[in-house]
C-alpha positions in Angstrom: 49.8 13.3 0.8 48.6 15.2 3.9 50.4 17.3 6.4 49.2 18.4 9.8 49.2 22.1 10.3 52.4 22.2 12.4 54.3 20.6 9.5 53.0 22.2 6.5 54.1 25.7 8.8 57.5 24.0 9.5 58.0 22.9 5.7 57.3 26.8 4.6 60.0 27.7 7.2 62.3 25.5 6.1 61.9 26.6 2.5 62.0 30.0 3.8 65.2 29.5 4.8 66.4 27.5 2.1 65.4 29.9 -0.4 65.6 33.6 0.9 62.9 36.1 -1.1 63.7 37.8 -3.9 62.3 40.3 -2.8 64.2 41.1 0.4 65.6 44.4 0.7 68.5 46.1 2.5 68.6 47.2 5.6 70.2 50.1 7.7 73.0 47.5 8.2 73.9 46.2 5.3 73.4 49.9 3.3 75.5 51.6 6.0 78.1 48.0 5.8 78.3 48.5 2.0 78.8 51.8 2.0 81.5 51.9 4.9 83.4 48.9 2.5 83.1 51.3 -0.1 84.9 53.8 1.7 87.7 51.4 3.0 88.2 50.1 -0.7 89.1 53.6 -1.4 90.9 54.6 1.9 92.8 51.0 2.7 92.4 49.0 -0.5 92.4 44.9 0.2 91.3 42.4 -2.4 89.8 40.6 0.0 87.4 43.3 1.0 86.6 44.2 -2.7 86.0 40.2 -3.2 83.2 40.5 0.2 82.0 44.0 -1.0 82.1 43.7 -5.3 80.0 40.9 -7.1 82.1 39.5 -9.5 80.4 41.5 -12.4 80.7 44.6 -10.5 80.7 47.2 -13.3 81.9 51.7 -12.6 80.7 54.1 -14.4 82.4 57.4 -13.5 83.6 60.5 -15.5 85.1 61.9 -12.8 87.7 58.6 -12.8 87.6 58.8 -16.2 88.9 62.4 -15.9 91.6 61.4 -13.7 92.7 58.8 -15.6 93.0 60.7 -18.5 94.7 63.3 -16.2 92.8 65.9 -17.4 93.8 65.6 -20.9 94.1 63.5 -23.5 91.1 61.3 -23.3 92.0 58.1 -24.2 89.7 56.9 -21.9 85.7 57.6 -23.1 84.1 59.8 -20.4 80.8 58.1 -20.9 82.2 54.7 -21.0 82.4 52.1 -18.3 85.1 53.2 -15.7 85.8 49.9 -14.7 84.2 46.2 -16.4 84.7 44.0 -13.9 85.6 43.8 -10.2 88.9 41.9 -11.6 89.4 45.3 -13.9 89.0 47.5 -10.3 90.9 45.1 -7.9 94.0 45.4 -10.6 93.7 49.8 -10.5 92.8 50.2 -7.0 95.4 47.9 -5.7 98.5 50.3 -6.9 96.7 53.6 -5.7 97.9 55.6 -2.8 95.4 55.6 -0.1 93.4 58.5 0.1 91.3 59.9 3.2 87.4 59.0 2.9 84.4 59.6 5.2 80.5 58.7 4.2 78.9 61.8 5.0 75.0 60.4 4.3 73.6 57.6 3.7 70.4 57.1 1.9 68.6 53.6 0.8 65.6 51.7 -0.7 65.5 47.9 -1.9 68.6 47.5 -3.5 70.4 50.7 -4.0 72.3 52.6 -1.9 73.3 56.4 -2.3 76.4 57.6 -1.0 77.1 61.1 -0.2 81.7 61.6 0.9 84.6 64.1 2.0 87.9 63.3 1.1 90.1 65.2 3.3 92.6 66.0 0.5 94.5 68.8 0.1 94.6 71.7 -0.3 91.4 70.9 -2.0 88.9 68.5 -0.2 86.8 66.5 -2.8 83.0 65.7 -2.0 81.6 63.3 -4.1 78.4 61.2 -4.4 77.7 58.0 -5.7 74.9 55.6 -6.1 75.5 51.5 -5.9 73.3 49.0 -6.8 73.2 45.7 -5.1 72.8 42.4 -6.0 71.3 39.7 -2.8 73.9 37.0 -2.7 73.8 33.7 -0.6 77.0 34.7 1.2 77.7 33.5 4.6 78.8 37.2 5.9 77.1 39.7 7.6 76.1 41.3 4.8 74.1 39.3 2.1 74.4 42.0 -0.9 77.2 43.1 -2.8 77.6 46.1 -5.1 77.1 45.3 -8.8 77.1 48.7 -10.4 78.6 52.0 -9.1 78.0 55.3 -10.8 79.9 57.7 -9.1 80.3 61.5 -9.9 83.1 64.3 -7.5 85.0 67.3 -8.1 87.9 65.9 -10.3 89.0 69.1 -10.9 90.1 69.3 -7.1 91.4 66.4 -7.0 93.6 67.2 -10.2 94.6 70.4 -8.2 95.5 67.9 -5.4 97.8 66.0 -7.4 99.9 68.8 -8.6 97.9 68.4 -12.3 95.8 71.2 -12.7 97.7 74.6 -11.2 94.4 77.3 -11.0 94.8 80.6 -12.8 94.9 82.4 -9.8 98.0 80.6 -8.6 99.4 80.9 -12.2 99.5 84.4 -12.1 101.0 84.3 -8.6 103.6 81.7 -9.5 104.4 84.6 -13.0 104.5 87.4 -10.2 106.8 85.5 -8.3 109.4 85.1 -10.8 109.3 88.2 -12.2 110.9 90.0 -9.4 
């Protein structure tokens, strides 16, 4: 079978388009999309962004979650151990969660993974927290053609257990002792 030059070029295209590279990587776009989808999960949870943003075998690893679940204490949760197994698993936690304030504050990328540095506007403690995603390429018809697969995801859980009324510091201890002592 023989093709002319124009058709041979035209069948590679078509291929091309039929079957995007394995090796395409992200871009500004879809790091800085991903990352601000992240942030809204967190912020505004919907179950219809986490389905767009989470691959459906999205797995968290995170002992400062782990901390929080635990609420500082018990540990009936492993810190080392997955945070979440699924995006099903995270959908169920994140969807009875307060909203919380979020802001990326940097942004840095390769191929497929995306590093995340945030503020969370919390008080009287902020929390700043960075964490890394890994993304998988999907055929999605979206703007964005990746979705997060793995998380790992590290803040300062011990302000944000001062932030919900958990952990009291030892300087406010002794205050609170003054206090009702007189």
């Amino acid at each position: 079978m023989r093709f002319s030059t124009s058709n041979g070029a035209g069948l590679v295209a078509l291929a091309a388009l039929a079957f995007p590279s394995v090796n395409a990587c992200l871009t500004y776009h879809d790091a800085s999309t991903l990352a601000t989808n992240f942030g809204l999960l967190v912020s505004s949870y919907s179950q219809k962004l986490a389905n767009e943003t989470l691959a459906p075998d999205f797995i968290d690893y995170s002992e400062s979650v782990n901390t929080l679940i635990d609420g500082g204490g018990d540990a009936p949760v492993a810190l080392l151990g997955e945070t979440f197994s699924s995006r099903a698993a995270y959908e169920s936690a994140s969807a009875t969660q307060p909203s919380v304030p979020f802001a990326v504050q940097n942004i840095w990328y390769n191929c497929d993974t995306i590093t995340v540095r945030w503020k969370s506007a919390q008080s009287p403690q902020p929390v700043i927290g960075i964490s890394v995603f890994h993304t998988v390429f999907k055929l999605l018809n979206k703007p964005v053609q990746y979705q997060i697969d793995e998380i790992w995801g590290e803040f300062d859980s011990a302000a944000w257990l001062e932030n919900l009324g958990i952990l009291v510091p030892a300087s406010r201890k002794q205050k609170r002792e003054i206090a009702f002592e007189a």
